[in-house]
N, C-alpha and C positions, 0 to 999 in steps of 0.2 A: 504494500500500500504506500502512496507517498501523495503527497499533498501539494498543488504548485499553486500557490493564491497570491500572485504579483499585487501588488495598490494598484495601479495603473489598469485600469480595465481593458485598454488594447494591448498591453501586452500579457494580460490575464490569456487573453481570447487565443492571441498568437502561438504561446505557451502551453495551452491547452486546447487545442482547436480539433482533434481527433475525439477529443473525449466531448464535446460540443457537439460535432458531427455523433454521435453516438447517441445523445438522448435526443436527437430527435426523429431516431427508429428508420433511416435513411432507407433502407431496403424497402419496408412499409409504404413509406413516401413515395416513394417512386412507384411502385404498384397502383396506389393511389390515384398518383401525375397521370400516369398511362391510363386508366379507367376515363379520366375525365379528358384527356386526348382523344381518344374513341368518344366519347360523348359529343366533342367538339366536332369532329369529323362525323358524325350520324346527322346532327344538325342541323347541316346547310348542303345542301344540292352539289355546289362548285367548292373549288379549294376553300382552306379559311382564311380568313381576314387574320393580317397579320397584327397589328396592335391587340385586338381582343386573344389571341391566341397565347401570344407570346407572357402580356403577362398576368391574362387569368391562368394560365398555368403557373406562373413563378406564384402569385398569390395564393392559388389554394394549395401550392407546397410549401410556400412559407408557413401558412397557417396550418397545416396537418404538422408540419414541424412542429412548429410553438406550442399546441394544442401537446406532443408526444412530449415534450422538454417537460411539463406541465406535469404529467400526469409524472415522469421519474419526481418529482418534485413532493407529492402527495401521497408516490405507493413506496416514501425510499422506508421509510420504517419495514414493512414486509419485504423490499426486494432485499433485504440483509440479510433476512431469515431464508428466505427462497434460493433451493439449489441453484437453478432456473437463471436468478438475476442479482447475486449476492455480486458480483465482476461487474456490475453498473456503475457508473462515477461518482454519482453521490457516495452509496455503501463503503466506495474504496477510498472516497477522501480526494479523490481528484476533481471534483467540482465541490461548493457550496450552495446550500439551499439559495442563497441570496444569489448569486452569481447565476443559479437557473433559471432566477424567475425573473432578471435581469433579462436574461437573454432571451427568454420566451415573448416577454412583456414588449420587447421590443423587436422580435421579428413580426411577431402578431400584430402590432401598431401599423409596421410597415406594408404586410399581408394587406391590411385593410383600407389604406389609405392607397394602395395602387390599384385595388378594385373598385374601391370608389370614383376615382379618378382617373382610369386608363380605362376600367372595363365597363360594369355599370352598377349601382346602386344594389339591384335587386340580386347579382351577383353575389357582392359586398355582405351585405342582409344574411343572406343560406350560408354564406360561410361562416360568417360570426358565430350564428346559430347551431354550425355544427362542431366549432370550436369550444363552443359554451358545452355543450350536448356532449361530447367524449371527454373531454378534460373535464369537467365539473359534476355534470349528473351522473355520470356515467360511474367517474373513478372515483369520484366522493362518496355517491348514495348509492347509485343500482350494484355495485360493482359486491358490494357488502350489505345488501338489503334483500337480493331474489337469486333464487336458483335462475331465474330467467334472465340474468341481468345482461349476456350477451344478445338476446334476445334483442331485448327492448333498446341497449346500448346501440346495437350493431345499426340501427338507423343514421346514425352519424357517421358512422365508417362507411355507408352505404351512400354517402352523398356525393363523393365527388364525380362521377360520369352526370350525374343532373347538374352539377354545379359547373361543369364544361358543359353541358345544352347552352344553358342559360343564358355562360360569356358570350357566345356567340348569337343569339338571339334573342335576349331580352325577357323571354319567357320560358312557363315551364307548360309543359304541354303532355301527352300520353306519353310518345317516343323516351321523354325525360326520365319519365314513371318508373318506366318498363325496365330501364336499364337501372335503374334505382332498387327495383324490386329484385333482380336479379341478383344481385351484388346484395342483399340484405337476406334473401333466400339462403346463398351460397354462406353466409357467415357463422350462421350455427353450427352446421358440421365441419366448416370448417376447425373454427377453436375450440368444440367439445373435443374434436380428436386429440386436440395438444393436452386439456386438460383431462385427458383420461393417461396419458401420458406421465401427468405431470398431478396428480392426484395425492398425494400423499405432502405435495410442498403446499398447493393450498389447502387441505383439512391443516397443516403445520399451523398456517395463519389466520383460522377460522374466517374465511373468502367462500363462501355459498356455491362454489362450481356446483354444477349438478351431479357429475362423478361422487361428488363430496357425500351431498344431501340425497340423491335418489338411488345412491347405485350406479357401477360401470355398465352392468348390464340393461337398465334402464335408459340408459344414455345413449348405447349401439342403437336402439331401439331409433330413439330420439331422431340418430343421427340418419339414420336408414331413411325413417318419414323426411326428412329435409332433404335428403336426397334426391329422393323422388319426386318431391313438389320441386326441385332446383332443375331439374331433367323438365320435368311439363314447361315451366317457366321461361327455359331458355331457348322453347320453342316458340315462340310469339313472335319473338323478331321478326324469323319467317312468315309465321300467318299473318302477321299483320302489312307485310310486303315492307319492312326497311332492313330487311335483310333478303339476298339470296340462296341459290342452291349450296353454293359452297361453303355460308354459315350455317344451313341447315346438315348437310351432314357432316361438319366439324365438332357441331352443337351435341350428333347424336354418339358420333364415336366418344368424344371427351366425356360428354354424360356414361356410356357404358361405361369407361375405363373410371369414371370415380366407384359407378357402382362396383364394379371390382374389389376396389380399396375399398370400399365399407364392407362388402361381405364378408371380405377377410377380418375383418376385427370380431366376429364371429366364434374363429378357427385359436382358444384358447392355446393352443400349443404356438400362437405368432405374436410373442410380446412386447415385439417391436412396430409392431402393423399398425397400430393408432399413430404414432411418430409418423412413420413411410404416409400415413391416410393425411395428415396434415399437410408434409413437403409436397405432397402429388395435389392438394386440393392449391395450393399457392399456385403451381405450376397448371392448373386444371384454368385458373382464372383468367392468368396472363396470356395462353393459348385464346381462351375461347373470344377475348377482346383483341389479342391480335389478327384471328380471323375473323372476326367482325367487322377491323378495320381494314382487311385487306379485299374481303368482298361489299365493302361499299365503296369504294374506287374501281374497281372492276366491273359492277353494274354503272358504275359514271364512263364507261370507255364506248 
C-alpha cells in the first residue's frame, strides 16, 4: 500500500492518474460510450452530425465516469472487506475520499455543462438523472435495501444508447425505448452471474444480492427467465424494421450462445460457469450492438 497525496492538486492528478483512471470503471465506460454510439447511429437516416456526436459522447463518459468515481467513494468501506475490490484506491491508500469526490465533482460539472451547451438540454437532463440514479439511489439505498436492487438500479446503467438517441435528435421516441429496454433486460443476468460468483464476499458485507437472500439456485432460475425475455427482446429491432436480416440472425445466434452459458450454470460439477456466464454476457452485449451498428449502414448502402 502506499499513499501519494501531493498539496498541489495537479500534481496530485499527475502522480496519481492511473489510479484516477481506475475509479472511474474505464472498461465499463466504454461499453457504455459504445451502446450510446449505436444509439446515435440508429437515430438518424445519414451519417451523424459531428458536434452532437463528438461531445455527447465525451459527456455521457464523462458522466458515467464521475457517477463510477462516486460510487468507489460510498462502497470504499465494503470494497476493503471484499475479495473482489479490496486493490481499489481508496482501500489501498492511493486516493483520498476528498480527492474522489474532487475529481468526480468536477468531471460531472464538466459532463454537464458540455451537454448543455454543445448538445442539448434534454440530453443534459437524462444524464444528470442517470448520474443521480447509479451513484446515489442506487449505491446508497437500493444497492442495501432489495434483493432486487440491480433490478430496479440497472435503469441507469441502461441509459446510455437512449441518451445517444437523444444527442442526436432532441427526443426520445420508441427506437430510444427499445434499445433502453434491451440493455436493462440484459443486466440482471448479467450481474447475478458475477454475484453468484462472488456470493460469499457480499453475505461478508451484508449487501442483499439475491445469491445472498434467495439462494444460488433461485437465482439460475432468475437468470434463465431474463434470458429468455433478453432473447424475445432483442428481437424487435427486426420486427419493428430499424434493424435488418443480419441483426436478426446475429440477435438469434448471440441469444442461443448466452442461453448456453446459463444452462450451464445448471451443470453443479462447472464452478467456474457463473464467472465464464458473466465474461461471455459482456462480450454477448458488445457483439450484439456492434452488429446492430454494422447493419444499419448497410441497409443505408
Amino acid at each position: 500500500m502506499k499513499t501519494l497525496n501531493p498539496a498541489n492538486p495537479a500534481t496530485s492528478f499527475i502522480a496519481n492518474w492511473r489510479a484516477y483512471l481506475e475509479i472511474t470503471k474505464p472498461k465499463v465506460v466504454l461499453l457504455l460510450v459504445f451502446t450510446a454510439l449505436v444509439g446515435m447511429a440508429l437515430a438518424v437516416p445519414g451519417w451523424l452530425p459531428l458536434q452532437e456526436t463528438v461531445f455527447g459522447l465525451l459527456g455521457i463518459g464523462l458522466a458515467s465516469s464521475s457517477a463510477a468515481a462516486i460510487n468507489h467513494v460510498i462502497d470504499q468501506r465494503t470494497d476493503a472487506i471484499m475479495k473482489r475490490t479490496k486493490n481499489r484506491p481508496i482501500p489501498q491508500g492511493q486516493l483520498t475520499t476528498k480527492q474522489c469526490l474532487i475529481f468526480a465533482i468536477t468531471i460531472g460539472v464538466i459532463a454537464m455543462v458540455m451537454l448543455v451547451v454543445l448538445v442539448n438540454p434534454l440530453t443534459a437532463l437524462l444524464t444528470g438523472l442517470s448520474l443521480i440514479g447509479y451513484a446515489i439511489v442506487y449505491t446508497v439505498w437500493l444497492k442495501r435495501a432489495t434483493p432486487q436492487n440491480i433490478v430496479i438500479g440497472g435503469a441507469a446503467g441502461a441509459m446510455p444508447p437512449l441518451l445517444g438517441w437523444v444527442a442526436v435528435t432532441g427526443e426520445v421516441t420508441a427506437g430510444a425505448l427499445l434499445l433502453f429496454l434491451i440493455v436493462f433486460v440484459w443486466t440482471p443476468p448479467h450481474f447475478w452471474a458475477l454475484a453468484i460468483h462472488r456470493r460469499d464476499d457480499y453475505a461478508k458485507v451484508d449487501i442483499p444480492m439475491l445469491p445472498v437472500t434467495h439462494g444460488i439456485a433461485f437465482t439460475k432460475i432468475q437468470i434463465l427467465l431474463y434470458t429468455i425475455l433478453l432473447i424475445i427482446v432483442t428481437l424487435f429491432p427486426y420486427l419493428i424494421a430499424m434493424s435488418g436480416l443480419l441483426y436478426l440472425a446475429a440477435a438469434v445466434i448471440l441469444g442461443a450462445m448466452f442461453m448456453y452459458h446459463v444452462l450451464r450454470l445448471f451443470d453443479e460439477n462447472r464452478p467456474q460457469q457463473p464467472m465464464k456466464t458473466f465474461v461471455f454476457s459482456i462480450n454477448y452485449l458488445m457483439w450484439l450492438f456492434a452488429v446492430m451498428l454494422i447493419d444499419h449502414y448497410l441497409l443505408l448502402l
